[in-house]
KOLLUM-654992 format. One line per field, with one value per residue (C-alpha): residue number from 1; residue in three letters; x, y, z. Coordinates in Angstrom, 3 decimals. Layout:
k <- c(NUM, ...)
r <- c(Ala, ...)
px <- c(X, ...)
py <- c(Y, ...)
pz <- c(Z, ...)
//
This chain:
k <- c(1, 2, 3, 4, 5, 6, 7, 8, 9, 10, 11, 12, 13, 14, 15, 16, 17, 18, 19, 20, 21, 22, 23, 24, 25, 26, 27, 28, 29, 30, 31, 32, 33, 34, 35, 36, 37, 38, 39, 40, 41, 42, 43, 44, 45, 46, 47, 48)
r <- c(Unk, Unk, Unk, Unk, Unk, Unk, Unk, Unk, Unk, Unk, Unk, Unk, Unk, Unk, Unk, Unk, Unk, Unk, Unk, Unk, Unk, Unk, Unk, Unk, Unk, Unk, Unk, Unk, Unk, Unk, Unk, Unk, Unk, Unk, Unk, Unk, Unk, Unk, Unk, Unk, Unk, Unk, Unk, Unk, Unk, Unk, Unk, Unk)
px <- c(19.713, 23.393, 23.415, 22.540, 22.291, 19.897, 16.519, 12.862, 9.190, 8.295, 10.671, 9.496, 6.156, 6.932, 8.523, 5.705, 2.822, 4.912, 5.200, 1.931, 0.331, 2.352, 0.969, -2.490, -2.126, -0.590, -3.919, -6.050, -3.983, -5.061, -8.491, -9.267, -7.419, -9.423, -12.492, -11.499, -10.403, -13.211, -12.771, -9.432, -10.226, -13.435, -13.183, -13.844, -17.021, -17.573, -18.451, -21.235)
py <- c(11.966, 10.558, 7.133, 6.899, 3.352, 3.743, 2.618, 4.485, 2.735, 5.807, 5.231, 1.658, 3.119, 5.817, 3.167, 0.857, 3.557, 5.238, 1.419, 0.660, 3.955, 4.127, 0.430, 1.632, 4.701, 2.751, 0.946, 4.112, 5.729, 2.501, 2.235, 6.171, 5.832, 2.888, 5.227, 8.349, 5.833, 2.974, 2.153, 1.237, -1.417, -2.505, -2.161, -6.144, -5.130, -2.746, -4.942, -7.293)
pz <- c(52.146, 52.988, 51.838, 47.749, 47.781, 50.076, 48.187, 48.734, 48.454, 46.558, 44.409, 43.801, 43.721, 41.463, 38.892, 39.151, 38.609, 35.607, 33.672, 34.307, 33.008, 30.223, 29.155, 29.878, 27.856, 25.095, 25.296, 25.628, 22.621, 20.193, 21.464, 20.638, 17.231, 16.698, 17.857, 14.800, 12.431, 11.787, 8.601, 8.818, 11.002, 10.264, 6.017, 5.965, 6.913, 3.901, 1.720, 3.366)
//
């Protein structure tokens, strides 16, 4: 591990898997609120 400029796939890898889980966990995180909390989203619906 001489050279620090030296740049890893993992690393690459590692930066790629971290974004993209933290979008899809963003996702995941509104879907199960949306999931406990109906009403806030569907009270349009409440009154048909």
């Amino acid at each position: 591990m001489g050279n620090s400029q030296e740049f890893s796939p993992l690393d690459a890898v590692g930066q790629w898997l971290k974004s993209s889980l933290s979008q899809d966990l963003r996702r995941l995180q509104k879907e199960i609120l949306r999931w406990l909390e109906p009403s806030r989203f569907y009270s349009n619906f409440d009154s048909l």
